[in-house]
C-alpha positions in Angstrom: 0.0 0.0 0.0 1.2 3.6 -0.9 1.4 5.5 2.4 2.2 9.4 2.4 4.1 10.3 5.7 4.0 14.3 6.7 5.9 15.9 8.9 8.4 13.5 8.1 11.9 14.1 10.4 14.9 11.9 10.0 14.5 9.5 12.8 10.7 9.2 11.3 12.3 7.8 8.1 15.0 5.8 9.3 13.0 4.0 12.4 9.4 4.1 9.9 11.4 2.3 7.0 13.2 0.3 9.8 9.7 -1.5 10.6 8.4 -1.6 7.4 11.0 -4.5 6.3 8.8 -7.3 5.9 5.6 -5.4 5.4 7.1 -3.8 2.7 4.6 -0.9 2.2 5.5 1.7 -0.5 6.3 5.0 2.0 6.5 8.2 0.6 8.7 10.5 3.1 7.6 14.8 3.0 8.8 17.1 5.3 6.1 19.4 4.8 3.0 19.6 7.6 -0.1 18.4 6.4 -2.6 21.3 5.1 -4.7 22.3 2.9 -1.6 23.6 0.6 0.1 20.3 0.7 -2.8 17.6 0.6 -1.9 17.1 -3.0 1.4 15.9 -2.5 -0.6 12.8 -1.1 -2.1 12.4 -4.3 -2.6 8.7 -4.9 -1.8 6.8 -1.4 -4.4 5.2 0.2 -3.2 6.0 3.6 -1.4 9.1 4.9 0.6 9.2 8.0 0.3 12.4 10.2 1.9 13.8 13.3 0.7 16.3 16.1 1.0 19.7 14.3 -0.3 18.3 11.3 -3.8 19.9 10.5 -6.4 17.1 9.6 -9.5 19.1 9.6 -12.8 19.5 7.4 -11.2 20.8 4.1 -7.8 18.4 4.4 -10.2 15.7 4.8 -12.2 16.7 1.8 -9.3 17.4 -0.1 -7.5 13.5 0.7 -10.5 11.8 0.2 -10.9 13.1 -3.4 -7.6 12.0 -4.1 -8.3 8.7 -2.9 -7.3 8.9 0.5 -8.7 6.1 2.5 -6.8 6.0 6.0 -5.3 8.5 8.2 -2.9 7.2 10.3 -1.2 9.2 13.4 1.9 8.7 14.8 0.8 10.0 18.5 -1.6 8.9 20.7 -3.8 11.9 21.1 -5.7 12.8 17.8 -7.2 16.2 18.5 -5.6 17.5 15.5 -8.1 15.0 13.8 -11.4 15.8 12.7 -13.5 12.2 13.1 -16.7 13.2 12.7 -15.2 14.4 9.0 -13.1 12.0 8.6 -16.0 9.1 8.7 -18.5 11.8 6.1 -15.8 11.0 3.9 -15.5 7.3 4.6 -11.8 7.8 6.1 -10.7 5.5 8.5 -8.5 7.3 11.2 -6.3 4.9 13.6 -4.1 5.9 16.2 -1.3 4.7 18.5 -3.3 3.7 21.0 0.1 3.4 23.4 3.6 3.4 23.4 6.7 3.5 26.2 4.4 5.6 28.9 7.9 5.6 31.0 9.4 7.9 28.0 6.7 10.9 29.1 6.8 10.0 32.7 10.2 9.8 33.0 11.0 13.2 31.6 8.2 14.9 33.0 9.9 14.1 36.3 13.4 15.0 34.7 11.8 18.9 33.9 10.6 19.0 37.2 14.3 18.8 38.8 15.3 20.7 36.3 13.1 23.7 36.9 13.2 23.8 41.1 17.1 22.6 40.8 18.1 25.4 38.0 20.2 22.8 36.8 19.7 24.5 33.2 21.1 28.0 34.8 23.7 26.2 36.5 24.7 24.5 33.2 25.3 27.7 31.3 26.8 29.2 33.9 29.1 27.0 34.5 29.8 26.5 30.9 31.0 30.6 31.0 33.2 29.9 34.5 30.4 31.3 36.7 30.1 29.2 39.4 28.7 31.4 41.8 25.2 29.6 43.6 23.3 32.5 43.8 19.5 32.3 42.5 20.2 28.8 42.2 18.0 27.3 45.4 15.0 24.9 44.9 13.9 23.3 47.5 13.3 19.4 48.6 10.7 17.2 46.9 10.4 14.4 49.8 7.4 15.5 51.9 5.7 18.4 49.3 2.7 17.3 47.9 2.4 16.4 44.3 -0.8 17.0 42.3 -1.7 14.8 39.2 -4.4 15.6 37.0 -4.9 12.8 34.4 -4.1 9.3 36.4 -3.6 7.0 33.1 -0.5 4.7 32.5 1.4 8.0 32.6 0.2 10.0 35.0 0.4 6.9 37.4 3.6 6.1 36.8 4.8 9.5 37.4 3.0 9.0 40.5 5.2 6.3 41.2 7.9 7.9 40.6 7.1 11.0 42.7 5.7 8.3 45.8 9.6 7.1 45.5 10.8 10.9 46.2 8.3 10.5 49.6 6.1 13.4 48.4 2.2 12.9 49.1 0.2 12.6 45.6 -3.0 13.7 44.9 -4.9 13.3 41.5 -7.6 14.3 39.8 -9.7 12.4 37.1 -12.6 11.9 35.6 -12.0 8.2 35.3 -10.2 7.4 39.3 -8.0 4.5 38.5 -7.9 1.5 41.7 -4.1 1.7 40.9 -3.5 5.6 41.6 -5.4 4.7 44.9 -3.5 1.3 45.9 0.2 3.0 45.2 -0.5 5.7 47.7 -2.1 8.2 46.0 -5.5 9.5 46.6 -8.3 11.2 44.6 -9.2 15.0 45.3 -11.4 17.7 43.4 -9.7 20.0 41.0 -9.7 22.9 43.1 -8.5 21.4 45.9 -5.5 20.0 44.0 -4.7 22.9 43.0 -4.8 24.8 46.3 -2.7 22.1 48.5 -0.1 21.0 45.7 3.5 22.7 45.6 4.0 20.7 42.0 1.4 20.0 39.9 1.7 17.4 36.5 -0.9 17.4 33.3 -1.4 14.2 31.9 -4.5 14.1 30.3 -5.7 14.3 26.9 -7.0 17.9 25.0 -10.6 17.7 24.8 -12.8 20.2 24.8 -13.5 19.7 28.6 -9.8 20.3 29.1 -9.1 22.6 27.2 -7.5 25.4 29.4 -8.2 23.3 32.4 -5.3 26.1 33.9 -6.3 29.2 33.3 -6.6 32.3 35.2 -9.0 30.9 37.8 -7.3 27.9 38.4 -4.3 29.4 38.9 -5.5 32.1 41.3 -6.7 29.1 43.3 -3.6 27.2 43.0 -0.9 27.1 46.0 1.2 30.5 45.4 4.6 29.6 44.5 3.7 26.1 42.9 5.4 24.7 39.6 3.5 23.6 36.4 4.5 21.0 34.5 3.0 20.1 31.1 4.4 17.5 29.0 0.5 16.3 27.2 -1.2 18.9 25.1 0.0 23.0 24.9 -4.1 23.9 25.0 -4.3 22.4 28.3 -2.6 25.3 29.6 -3.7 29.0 29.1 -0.7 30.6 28.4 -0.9 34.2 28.6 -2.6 33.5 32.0 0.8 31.4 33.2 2.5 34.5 32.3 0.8 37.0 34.1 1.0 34.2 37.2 4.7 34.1 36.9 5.1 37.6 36.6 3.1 38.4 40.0 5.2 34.6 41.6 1.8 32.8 41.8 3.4 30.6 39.9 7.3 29.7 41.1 7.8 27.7 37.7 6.6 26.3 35.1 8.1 23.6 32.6 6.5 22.6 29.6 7.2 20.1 26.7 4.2 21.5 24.7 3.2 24.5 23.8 -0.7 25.7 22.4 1.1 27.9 19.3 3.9 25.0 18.8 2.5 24.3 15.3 4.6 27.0 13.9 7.4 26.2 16.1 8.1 22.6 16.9 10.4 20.0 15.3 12.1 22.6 13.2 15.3 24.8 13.4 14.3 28.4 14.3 17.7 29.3 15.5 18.5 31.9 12.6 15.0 33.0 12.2 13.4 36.1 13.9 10.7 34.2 15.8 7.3 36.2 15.8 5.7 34.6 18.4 5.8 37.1 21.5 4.4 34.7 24.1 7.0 31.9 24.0 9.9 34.9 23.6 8.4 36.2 27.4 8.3 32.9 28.4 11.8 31.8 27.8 12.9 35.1 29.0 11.9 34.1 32.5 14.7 32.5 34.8 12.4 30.1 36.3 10.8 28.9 33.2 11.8 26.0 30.7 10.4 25.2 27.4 11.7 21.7 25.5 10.4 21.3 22.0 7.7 18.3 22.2 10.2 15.8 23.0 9.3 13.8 26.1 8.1 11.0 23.8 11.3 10.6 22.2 12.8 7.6 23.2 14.2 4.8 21.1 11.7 2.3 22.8 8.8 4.8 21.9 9.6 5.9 18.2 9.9 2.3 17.6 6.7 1.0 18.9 5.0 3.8 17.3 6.3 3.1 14.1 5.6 -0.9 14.6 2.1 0.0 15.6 1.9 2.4 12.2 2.9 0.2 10.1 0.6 -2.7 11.5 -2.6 -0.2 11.1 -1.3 -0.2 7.3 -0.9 -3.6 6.6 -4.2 -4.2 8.7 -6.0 -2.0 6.5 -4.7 -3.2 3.5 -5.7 -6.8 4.1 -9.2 -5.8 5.1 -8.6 -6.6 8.4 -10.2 -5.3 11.7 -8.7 -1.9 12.7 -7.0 -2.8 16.3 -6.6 1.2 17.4 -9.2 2.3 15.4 -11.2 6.1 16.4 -14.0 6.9 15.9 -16.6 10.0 16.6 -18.5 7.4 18.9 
């Protein structure tokens, strides 16, 4: 089967070729995002392969599916860039990775978190430039601050774990408690009372349109003053201008996110000899206590390559007229 693969980096196309071997699908690698300007350069594959920042909405979809476009495949988990309902007017089948390595997201959510109370970034360049002065460097001890999780899936649980293991006291928050959040140690709260006890707090659920924002300027009035964010699921869960004006007035004592709600004109591309037009992520960066990674926590060698395995089962799947295992649908 002809496959079109956007947003196409080159670990995609060496670790996506890697899995196709045996299945020996016919991959055609673009670096371009998916939109409506570039749908043609799908022009004759049956399947196309998307990422996060690709847009799949109303008029891509129309635009694939006359060019005989059949399945959309993302390489992520979350598939809010995807319009189903669309997708399935147009008799596209959309499949996801329903789950990969939840230790790579876990593990470098908690990584960012010493990294933003410890300064360790700070201390790094300055020490790199023979400063190695200790002022404006203090954080302060996890063991015994609690910990607040909202989204208590495979991820957010295991960062859970991971934060039990530094003896903080965890508190989540989901719509969906899980028995193993609760028999680890950690214990279900409401929203607003996360936020108001917690000294960290994690995001580890999915963009929907109930999340959306789920910290904005309320929520962070109400949060614990001096707190740290961290965000390593979906930018749109987080309102950003209002986690500016919170770090300004030290509401918020840091925030460290992997995502970012503008990052489609951003991420996964060299900017470094570019003037960069966005004025929010310039005022974020600019703050010491601040760090901003570019989508990365996924990026793990045991990740990438179950993603791609997964991918190119969904393709060879489809092809054979076989049941769709990570199927989505508008249901």
């Amino acid at each position: 089967m002809k496959a079109a693969v956007f947003s196409a980096r080159r670990y995609d196309k060496a670790m996506l070729a890697r899995a196709n071997v045996e299945a020996g699908h016919e991959l055609l690698f673009l670096d371009e995002r998916l939109t409506a300007a570039s749908a043609p350069l799908a022009a004759g594959c049956a399947a196309v392969c998307v990422f996060v920042n690709d847009t799949v909405d109303a008029e891509v979809l129309a635009l694939l599916a006359a060019q005989g476009t059949l399945l959309v495949a993302t390489r992520s988990t979350g598939y809010n860039q995807i319009d189903i309902a669309a997708a399935e007017r147009h008799g596209i089948a959309v499949v996801r990775v329903a789950e990969y390595s939840p230790y790579s997201v876990a593990e470098f959510a908690v990584g960012l978190l010493l990294a933003v109370n410890r300064k360790i970034a700070r201390a790094s360049v300055r020490t790199r430039e023979g400063n190695f002065d200790l002022d404006g460097l203090m954080g302060f001890d996890l063991h015994g601050k609690t910990v607040g999780v909202i989204g208590t899936g495979k991820i957010g649980t295991i960062f859970a774990r991971i934060m039990l293991g530094f003896g903080c006291a965890v508190v989540g928050y989901d719509r969906y408690p899980s028995a193993a959040f609760e028999e680890m140690g950690g214990r279900y709260v409401p929203v607003e009372e996360l936020l108001a006890c917690s000294d960290v707090v994690s995001l580890h659920c999915p963009l929907t349109e109930d999340t959306r924002h789920i910290v904005n300027a309320a929520a962070l009035a109400r949060a614990k003053r001096g707190s740290i964010l961290i965000n390593t699921s979906r930018g749109g869960l987080v309102d950003t201008v209002a986690a500016t004006e919170a770090l300004k007035t030290g509401q918020l004592g840091g925030l460290a996110i992997d995502v970012y709600e503008q990052e489609a004109s951003l991420f996964f591309q060299d900017l470094s000899s570019a003037i960069i037009r966005d004025d929010v992520i310039q005022r974020l960066v600019s703050f010491p206590n601040v760090i901003v990674t570019g989508h990365q926590a996924f990026f793990t060698e045991e990740a990438i390559g179950q993603i791609m395995q997964t991918t190119i089962a969904s393709f060879t799947a489809f092809e054979r007229g076989e049941a769709l295992a990570n199927r989505v649908t508008s249901g």
